[in-house]
N, C-alpha and C positions, 0 to 999 in steps of 0.2 A: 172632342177637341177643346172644348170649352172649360172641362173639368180639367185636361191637362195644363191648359194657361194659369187656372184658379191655382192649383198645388203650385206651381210654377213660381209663380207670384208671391203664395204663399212663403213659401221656404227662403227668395229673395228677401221678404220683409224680415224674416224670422233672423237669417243669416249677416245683413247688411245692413243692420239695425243698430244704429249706438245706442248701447244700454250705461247708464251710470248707475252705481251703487256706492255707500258708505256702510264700513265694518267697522262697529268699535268691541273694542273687547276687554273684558273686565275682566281681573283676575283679584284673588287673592294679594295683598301686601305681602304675607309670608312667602308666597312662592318666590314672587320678586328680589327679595331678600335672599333668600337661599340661591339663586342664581346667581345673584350678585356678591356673595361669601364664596361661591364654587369657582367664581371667573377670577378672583383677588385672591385666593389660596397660594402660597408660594409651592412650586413644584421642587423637588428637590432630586438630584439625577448627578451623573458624573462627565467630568471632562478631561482631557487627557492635558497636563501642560507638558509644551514642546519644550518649552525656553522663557529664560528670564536673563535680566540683564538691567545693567545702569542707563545702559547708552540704548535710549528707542531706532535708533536707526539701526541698529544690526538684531533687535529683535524684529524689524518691518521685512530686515531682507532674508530673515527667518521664515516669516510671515508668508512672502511671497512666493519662495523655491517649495515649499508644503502646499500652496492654493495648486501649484501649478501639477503637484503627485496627487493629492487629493482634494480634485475642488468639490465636492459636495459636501462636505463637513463646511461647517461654518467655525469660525475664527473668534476670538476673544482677545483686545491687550487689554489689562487692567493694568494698573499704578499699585501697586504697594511699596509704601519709600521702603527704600532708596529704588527698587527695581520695579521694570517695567514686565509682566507674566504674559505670556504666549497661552493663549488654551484654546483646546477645540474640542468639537462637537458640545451633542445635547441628548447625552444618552441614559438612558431611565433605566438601565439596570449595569451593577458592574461586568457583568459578562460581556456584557455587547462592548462596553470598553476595554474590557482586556483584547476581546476578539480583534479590534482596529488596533491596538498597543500590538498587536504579534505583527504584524501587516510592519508596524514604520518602527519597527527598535533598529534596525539597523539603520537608519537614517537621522533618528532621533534616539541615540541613546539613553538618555540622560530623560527620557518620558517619563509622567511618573500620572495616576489616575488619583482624581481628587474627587473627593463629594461636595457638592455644592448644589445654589441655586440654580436651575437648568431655566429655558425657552422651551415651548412646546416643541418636539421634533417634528420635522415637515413630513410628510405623508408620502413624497415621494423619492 
């Protein structure tokens, strides 16, 4: 019985025990660097533009009747004077934007797939 208390015991101190520790960690400068040239890379992928136009309010109500067909794609207005450009998604190959261009030509005619600087695509 005696020995069951002792493990008993044991294991409470072992389990119930605050332990603190400090990790430092030393690495290479180059690595650091090269992560940090990996993370500021510009990725470069395609977007589809829906619409352009002078007047931003009827590209917002553009804007808004497409969130509401496809709201997983994300949005883009940019300025290029005189027009204000509609774009969407963040897609890394032209296929995958043609593939979504077959989906909204009848709704967006006038679509047209552009190469530019992309955001990472979401994962889900």
């Amino acid at each position: 019985m005696k020995t069951k208390l002792l493990i008993l015991g044991f294991f409470f101190l072992l389990f119930f025990n605050e332990t603190y520790a400090q990790v430092l960690i030393t690495s290479d400068e180059r690595i650091e660097d090269a992560v940090l040239k990996r993370l500021n890379r510009d990725l470069f992928g395609y977007r589809i533009q829906l619409a352009f136009d002078s007047d931003k309010q009827k590209v917002d109500l553009v804007r808004q009747s497409f969130l509401t067909q496809f709201p997983h794609l994300e949005t883009y207005i940019t300025f290029e004077a005189p027009n204000f450009n509609l774009k969407a998604g963040n897609f890394r190959t032209q296929i995958e934007a043609e593939l979504v261009k077959e989906k909204m030509v009848l709704m967006y005619p006038l679509n047209n797939i552009l190469k530019e600087k992309i955001n990472l695509p979401s994962i889900n």
